[in-house]
C-alpha positions as a Python dict, from the first residue, in 0.01 Angstrom:
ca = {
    (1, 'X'): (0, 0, 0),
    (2, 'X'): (323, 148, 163),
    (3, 'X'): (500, -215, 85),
    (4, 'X'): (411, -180, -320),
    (5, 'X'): (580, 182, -345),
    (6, 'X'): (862, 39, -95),
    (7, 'X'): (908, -240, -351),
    (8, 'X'): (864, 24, -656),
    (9, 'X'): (1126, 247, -513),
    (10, 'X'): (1340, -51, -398),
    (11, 'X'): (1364, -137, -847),
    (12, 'X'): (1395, 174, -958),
    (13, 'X'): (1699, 223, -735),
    (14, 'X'): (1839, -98, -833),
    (15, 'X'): (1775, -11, -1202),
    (16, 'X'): (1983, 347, -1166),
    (17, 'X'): (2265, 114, -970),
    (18, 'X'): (2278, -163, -1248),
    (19, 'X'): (2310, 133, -1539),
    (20, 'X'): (2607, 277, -1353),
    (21, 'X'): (2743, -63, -1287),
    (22, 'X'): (2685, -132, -1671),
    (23, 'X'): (2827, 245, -1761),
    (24, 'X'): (3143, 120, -1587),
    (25, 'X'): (3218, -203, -1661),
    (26, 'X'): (3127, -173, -2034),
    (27, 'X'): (3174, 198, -2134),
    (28, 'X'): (2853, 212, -2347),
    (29, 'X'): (2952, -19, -2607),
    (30, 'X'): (2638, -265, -2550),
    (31, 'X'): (2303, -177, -2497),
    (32, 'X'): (2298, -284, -2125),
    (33, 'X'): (2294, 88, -1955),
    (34, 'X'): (2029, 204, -2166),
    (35, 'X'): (1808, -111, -2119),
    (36, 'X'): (1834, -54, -1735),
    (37, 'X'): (1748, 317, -1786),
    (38, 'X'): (1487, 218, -1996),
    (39, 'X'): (1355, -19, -1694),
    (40, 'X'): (1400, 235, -1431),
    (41, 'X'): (1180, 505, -1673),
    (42, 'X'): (956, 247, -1709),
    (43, 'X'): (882, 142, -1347),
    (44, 'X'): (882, 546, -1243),
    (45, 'X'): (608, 575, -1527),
    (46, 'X'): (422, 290, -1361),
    (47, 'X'): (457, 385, -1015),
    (48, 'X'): (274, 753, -1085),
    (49, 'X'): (-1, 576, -1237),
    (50, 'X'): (-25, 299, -952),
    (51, 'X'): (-75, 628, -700),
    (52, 'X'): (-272, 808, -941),
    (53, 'X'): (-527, 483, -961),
    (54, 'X'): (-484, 384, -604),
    (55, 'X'): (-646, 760, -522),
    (56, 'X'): (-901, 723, -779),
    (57, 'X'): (-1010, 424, -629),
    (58, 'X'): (-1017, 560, -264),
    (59, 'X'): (-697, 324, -153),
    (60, 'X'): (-480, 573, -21),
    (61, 'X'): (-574, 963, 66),
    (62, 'X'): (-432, 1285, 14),
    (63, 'X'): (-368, 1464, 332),
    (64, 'X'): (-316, 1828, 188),
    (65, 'X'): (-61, 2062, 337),
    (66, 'X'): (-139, 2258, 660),
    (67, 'X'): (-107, 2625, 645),
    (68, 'X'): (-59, 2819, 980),
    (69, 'X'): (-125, 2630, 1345),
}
């Protein structure tokens, strides 16, 4: 489970680095940056639902947050 949100993170943060790379290199004149921030909203979107299903299903738990010792 920890390797399919590694690999989840791993896009999205390539996504955000190819729209920047776009932004400079092509100063919004084609639709490149906005594809790859349309990518990166996408695979955000799909990782929530991934955890959301994975702790519906019993896959992964919630550990809570400890208040006091």
């Amino acid at each position: 489970m920890r390797i399919i949100i590694i690999i989840a993170f791993i896009l999205i943060v390539g996504s955000l680095a190819s729209a920047l790379f776009f932004m400079m290199r092509d100063r919004g004149k084609t639709p490149n940056m906005m594809r790859s921030l349309m990518f990166r909203v996408g695979f955000s979107v799909a990782l929530f639902i991934f955890i959301l299903f994975s702790h519906w299903m019993g896959w992964i738990q919630s550990t809570g947050i400890r208040m006091g010792p």
